[in-house]
N, C-alpha and C positions, 0 to 999 in steps of 0.2 A: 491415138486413143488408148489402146492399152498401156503404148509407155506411161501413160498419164496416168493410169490403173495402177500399174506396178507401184508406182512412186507413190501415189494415196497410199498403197496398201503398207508401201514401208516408212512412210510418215506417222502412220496409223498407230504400225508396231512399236517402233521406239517412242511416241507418245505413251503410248501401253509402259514399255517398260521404264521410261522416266517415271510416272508415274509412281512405280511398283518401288523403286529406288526411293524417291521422294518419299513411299509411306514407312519405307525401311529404316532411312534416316531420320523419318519425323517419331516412329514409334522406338527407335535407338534415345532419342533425345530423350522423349516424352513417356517411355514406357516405364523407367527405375521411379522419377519422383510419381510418376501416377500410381506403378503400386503401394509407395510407402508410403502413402497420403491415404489407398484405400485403405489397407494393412491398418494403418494407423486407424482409421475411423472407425472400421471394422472392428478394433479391439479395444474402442474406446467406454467400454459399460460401467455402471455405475453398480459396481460390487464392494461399496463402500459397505461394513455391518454397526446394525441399529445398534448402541449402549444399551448395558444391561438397566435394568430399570435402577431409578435413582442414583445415575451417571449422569454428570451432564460432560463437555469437553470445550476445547475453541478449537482457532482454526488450526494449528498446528496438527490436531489428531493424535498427539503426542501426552496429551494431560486429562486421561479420563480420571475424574474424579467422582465420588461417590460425597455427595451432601446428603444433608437433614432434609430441607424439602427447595423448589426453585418458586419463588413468589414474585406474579408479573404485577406490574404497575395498572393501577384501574387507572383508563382513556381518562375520567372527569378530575379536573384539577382537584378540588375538596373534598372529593372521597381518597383521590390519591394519598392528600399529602395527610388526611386524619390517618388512614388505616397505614402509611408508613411511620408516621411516631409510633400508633401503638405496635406495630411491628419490631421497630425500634426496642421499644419499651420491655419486650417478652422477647428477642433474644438475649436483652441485657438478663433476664429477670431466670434465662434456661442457661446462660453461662455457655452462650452460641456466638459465635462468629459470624460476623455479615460481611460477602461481595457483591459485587456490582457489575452488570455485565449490560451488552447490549446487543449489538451482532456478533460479538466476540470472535476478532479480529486480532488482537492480540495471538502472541504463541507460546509467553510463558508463563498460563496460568493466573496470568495479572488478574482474571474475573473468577479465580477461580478458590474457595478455602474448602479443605477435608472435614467434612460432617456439618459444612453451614451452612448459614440461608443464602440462597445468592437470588439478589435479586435481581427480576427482568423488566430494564427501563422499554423495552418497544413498543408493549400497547401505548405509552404515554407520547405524542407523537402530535400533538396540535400547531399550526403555525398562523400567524398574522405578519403582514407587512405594516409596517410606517412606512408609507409610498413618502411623504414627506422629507424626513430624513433617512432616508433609504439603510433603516434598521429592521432589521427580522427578529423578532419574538415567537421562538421556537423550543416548543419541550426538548428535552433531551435525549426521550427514546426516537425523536424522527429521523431517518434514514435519508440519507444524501439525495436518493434518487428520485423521493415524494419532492424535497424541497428544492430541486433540478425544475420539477415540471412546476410546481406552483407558482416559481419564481419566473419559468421561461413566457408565463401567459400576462405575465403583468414586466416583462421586459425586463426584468435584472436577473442576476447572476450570483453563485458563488464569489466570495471572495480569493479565497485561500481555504482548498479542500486538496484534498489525496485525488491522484489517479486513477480514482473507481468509486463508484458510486454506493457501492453497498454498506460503508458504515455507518454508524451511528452520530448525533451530532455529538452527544456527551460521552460516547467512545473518543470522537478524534478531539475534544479537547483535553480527556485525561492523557491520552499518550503526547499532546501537544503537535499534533501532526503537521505537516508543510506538504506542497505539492511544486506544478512545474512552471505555477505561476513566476514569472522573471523579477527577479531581485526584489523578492518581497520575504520578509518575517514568515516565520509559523504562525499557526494560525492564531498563537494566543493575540496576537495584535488585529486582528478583528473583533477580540472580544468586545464587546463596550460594558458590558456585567452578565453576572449570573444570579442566580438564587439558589443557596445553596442548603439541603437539610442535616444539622449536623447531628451529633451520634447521642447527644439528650433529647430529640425531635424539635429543637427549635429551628429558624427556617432566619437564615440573614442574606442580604442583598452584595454582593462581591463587586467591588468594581477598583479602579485604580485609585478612586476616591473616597471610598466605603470598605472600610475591610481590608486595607491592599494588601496587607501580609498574607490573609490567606488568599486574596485571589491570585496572587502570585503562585503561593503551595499547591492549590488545587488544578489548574491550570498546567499540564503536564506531572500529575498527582498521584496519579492512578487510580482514583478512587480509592483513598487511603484517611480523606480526611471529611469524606462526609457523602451525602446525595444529590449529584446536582439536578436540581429543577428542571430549570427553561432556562435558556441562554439569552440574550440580543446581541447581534451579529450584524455587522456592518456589511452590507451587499454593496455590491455594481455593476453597472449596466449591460445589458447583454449586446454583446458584440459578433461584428464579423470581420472572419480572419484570414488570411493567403499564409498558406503555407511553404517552405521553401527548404528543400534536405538539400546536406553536403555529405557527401560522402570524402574521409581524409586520413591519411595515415596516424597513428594515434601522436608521434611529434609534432603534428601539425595542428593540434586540435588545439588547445589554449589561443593561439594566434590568431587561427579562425573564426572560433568564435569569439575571441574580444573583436574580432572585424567585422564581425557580422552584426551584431549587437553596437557596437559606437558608430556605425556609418549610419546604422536608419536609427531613425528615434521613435517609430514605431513598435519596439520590440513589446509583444506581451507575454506571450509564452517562449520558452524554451525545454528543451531536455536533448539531450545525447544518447546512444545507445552503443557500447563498445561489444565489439564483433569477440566471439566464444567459440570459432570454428577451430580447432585444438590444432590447424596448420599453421593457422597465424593468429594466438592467441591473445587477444585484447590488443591487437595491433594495427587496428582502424576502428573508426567510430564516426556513423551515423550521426548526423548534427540536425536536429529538426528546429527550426525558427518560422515563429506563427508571428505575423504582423499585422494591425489594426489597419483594414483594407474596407470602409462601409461603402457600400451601392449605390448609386449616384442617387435611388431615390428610398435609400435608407431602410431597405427589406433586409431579413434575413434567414436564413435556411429555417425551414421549419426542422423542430426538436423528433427526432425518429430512433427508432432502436438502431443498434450497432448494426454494421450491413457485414456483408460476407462471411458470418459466425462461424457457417461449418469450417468452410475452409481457414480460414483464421488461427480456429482451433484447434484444424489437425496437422498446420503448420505448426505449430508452437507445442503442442503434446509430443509430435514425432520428433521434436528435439531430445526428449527425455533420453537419455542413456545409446545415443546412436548420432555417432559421430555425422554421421550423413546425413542425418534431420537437420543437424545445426548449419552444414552449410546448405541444404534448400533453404531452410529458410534466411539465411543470411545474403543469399541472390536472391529469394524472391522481394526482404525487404530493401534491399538497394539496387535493384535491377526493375523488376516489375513492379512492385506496391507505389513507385511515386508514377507510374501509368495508369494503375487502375481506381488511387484515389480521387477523389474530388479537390480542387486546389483552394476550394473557398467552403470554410465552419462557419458554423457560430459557436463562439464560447460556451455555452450549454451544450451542444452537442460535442465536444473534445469533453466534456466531464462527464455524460450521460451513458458510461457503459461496468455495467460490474464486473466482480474479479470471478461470477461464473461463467464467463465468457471463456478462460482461459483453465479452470479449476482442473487442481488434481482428482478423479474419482477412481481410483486404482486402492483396494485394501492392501495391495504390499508395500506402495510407497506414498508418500506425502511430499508437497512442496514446502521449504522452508526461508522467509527470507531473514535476509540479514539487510544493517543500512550502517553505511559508515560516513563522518563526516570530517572531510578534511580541508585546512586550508591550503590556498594556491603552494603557497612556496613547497608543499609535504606533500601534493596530489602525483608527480611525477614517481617520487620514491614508491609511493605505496600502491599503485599500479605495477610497478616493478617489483616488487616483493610478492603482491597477489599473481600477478606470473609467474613467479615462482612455488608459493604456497598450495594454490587452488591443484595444480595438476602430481604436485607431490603427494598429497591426502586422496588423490583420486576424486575430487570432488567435482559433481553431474551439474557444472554453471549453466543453467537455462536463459539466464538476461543481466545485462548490467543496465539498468538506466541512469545518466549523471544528469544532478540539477544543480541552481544554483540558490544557496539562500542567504540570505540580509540576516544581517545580526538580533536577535534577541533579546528584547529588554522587556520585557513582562514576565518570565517565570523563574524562578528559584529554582530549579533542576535543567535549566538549560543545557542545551546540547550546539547550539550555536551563539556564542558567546565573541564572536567575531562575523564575518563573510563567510561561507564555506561551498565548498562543494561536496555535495550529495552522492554517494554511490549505494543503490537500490541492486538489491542482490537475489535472486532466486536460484534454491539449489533444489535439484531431486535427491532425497534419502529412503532408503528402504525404514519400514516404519517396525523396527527391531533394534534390542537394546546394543547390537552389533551397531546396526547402521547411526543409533543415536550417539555411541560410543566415539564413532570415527568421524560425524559429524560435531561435536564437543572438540575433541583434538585440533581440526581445522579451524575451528570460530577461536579455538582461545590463542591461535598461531597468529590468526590475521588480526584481533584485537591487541594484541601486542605489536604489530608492526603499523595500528593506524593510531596508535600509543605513541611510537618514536616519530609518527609524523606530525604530531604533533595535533591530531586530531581524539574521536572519540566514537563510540561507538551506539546505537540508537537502543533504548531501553526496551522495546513491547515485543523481543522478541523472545526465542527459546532462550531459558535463563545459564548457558553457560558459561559465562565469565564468572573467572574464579573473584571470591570476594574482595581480591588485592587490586585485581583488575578495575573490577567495580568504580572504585575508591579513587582509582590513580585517574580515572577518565570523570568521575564525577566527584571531586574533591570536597564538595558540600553537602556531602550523602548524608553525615555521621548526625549533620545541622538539621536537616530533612527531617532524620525521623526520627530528631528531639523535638521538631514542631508536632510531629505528626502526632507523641505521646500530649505535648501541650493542650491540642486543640480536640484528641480524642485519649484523655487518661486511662480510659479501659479497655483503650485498644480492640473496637468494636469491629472498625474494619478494619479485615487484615484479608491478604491476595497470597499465592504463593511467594512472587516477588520479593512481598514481606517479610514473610517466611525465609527464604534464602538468604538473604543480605541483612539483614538488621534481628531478627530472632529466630533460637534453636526451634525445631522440632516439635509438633505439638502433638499432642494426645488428640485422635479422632474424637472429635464431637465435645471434649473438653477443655478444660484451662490449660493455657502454656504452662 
């Protein structure tokens, strides 16, 4: 009986001290990323400072402007569209300039002119379905995320929208947006028309058959040739999906996914995600492929806010400026994230999360992104050259995402003019004329090198490409804003965009 004592007691003890070891090595493991996650969160506050009055800005944070006054859109159609002629009418008549903005999303200013009216489409925000011909008739100030849910109650879906919910619908069609929907067009190929008001207050109907010149112009336009109304928009059906990540060396990636995508014919989404951990620099990439997978008895997830935010966000923020953040999060999203996600969406919920889920709110820095698009045979080079570039300028790469997109045939300013592949870019910059300096440097290095790939680089963002650049990537700029004088001779709207590339310098509040 005591031997039997003794040996309990020393079973006892080194359980004890397994134990103690176990917690050793579990808070060894688990102790570095849980501080930098709290650290992180901890120092995550929102000391972003309010514009001085009669400032408005976009998302950049980079283009505080100072207007004349900001006039929002009245909700009811015929008070709308009376009080914007005479709007219209009385800047022509004060020798003011008129922008156009919406969630202003945009980062160079595109919404934005020095001493003028800019106007606010979001009150304007009505929608209706034609359940019939599964068209949507939608003002222009409505926001992705109303017309997410409206649509998700009567079973359809976006067509071709951006990966976040927060723009505007006549924001993503002036920048002509595209998202990760698989081998589909920008979204001008959902258009079916608009209604558009232009810079004398008359109001015409835009479509490929009414108007095509300008529904071409307007349609990735900038808001340069007039106000757009209400759109209709071609939806469909709301779907459920299986999800399926590869993780593969970045040589393997073309292969892969053409094998991924030709084997099932199911493919509906895609996107890639090329790993930024500065050890091994854009040299694996995350392969995410979503497949039309419907329920044996045709259910689908109900539409719900993003799950997991904090954390989400303080994996992705602690990326900012610390080498260590970029690889937690690069094991936790090819390690853990396909554990703890769900393996079955629905279409509306893979679109139903905004970009403050992720948002910089730090007053010393700002996110900036860039988007470059190139085709296959130039995608290899210009990843090799961006390994190159990015880490020479010291530049803080927070994400690549690659899509794929179908050639473009509705807009006159296109930017896919073939197949291409998509590179979505997110950098951290301190928000100083240093950091915007060094930031300029790096963007007009890599727009020259997705130049020689034969690609081009995406317009709504900070405007640093130099005017040669411009030109060499959009060859029918010079055409652009001979229409633009065409269809608006008093050059009523005008953006900074405007301003940079096609006219000098304007007097505050008066005539060029």
């Amino acid at each position: 009986m005591a031997t039997e004592k003794i040996s309990n007691k020393r079973s006892r003890h080194w359980l004890r001290w397994a134990l103690i070891v176990s917690l050793i090595a579990l808070v060894a493991i688990l102790g570095r990323p849980t501080f930098h996650l709290l650290r992180t969160a901890w120092n995550d506050a929102d000391n972003r400072q309010p514009l001085p009055q009669g400032f408005i800005d976009d998302a950049s944070r980079m283009n505080a402007t100072q207007v004349a006054e900001v006039w929002a859109v009245p909700s009811d159609r015929d008070a709308a569209e009376r009080q914007l002629a005479r709007l219209l009418t009385r800047a022509r008549n004060e020798n003011l300039r008129v922008s156009i903005a919406g969630a202003r999303h945009s980062m160079g200013g595109h919404t934005l002119y020095p001493g003028g009216i800019a106007i606010d489409t979001l009150p304007f925000s009505d929608m209706e379905l034609d359940e019939e011909n599964d068209i949507l008739h939608v003002q222009a100030g409505a926001i992705w995320k109303d017309i997410i849910e409206y649509l998700d109650s009567r079973g359809r879906s976006v067509a071709i929208m951006q990966s976040n919910n927060s723009f505007s619908v006549g924001g993503s069609i002036s920048v002509n947006c595209h998202g990760w929907q698989y081998d589909r067009p920008p979204i001008s190929s959902t258009v079916e028309s608009f209604r558009l008001m232009k810079a004398d207050g008359t109001i015409v109907r835009c479509s490929r058959q009414d108007n095509a010149e300008l529904f071409s112009l307007v349609l990735g336009g900038y808001g340069l040739f007039g106000i757009i109304l209400d759109v209709d928009l071609h939806v469909v059906p709301n779907e459920r999906y299986r999800i399926e990540q590869i993780v593969v060396p970045v040589d393997q990636a073309l292969a892969t996914f053409e094998k991924q995508i030709k084997s099932k014919p199911d493919v509906a989404m895609v996107y890639a995600r090329l790993g930024i951990v500065p050890d091994n620099f854009l040299n694996a990439v995350i392969i995410n492929v979503l497949y039309r997978d419907p329920a044996s008895d045709g259910s689908l997830p109900e539409l719900s806010e993003a799950g997991m935010v904090g954390l989400r966000r303080s994996l992705f923020r602690g990326s900012a400026g610390s080498d260590y953040g970029k690889q937690l999060r690069w094991e936790a999203e090819t390690k853990l994230q396909p554990h703890l996600k769900n393996k079955h969406f629905s279409r509306n919920q893979l679109l139903n999360e905004g970009v403050e889920v992720f948002q910089n709110r730090s007053a010393k820095s700002t996110d900036i992104l860039h988007e470059y698009f190139v085709p296959r045979e130039g995608i290899v080079s210009f990843v090799e050259e961006l390994r190159r570039i990015i880490p020479a300028h010291q530049g803080d790469l927070l994400n690549v995402t690659v899509r794929y997109i179908d050639t473009d045939r509705d807009t006159f300013m296109r930017f896919a003019d073939q197949p291409m592949f998509a590179l979505v870019m997110l950098f951290n910059q301190q928000t100083t004329a240093a950091g915007d300096a060094k930031m300029q440097a790096m963007t007009q290095e890599m727009i020259d090198a997705v130049l020689t790939a034969g690609g081009r680089y995406y317009l709504p963002y900070r405007l640093h490409a130099t005017s040669e650049q411009f030109r060499r990537a959009y060859p029918q700029a010079d055409e652009f804003f001979n229409f633009k004088r065409k269809y608006d001779p008093d050059e009523l709207f005008q953006n900074q965009f405007y301003l940079k590339y096609d006219r000098p310098p304007p007097r505050i509040g008066g005539p060029d």
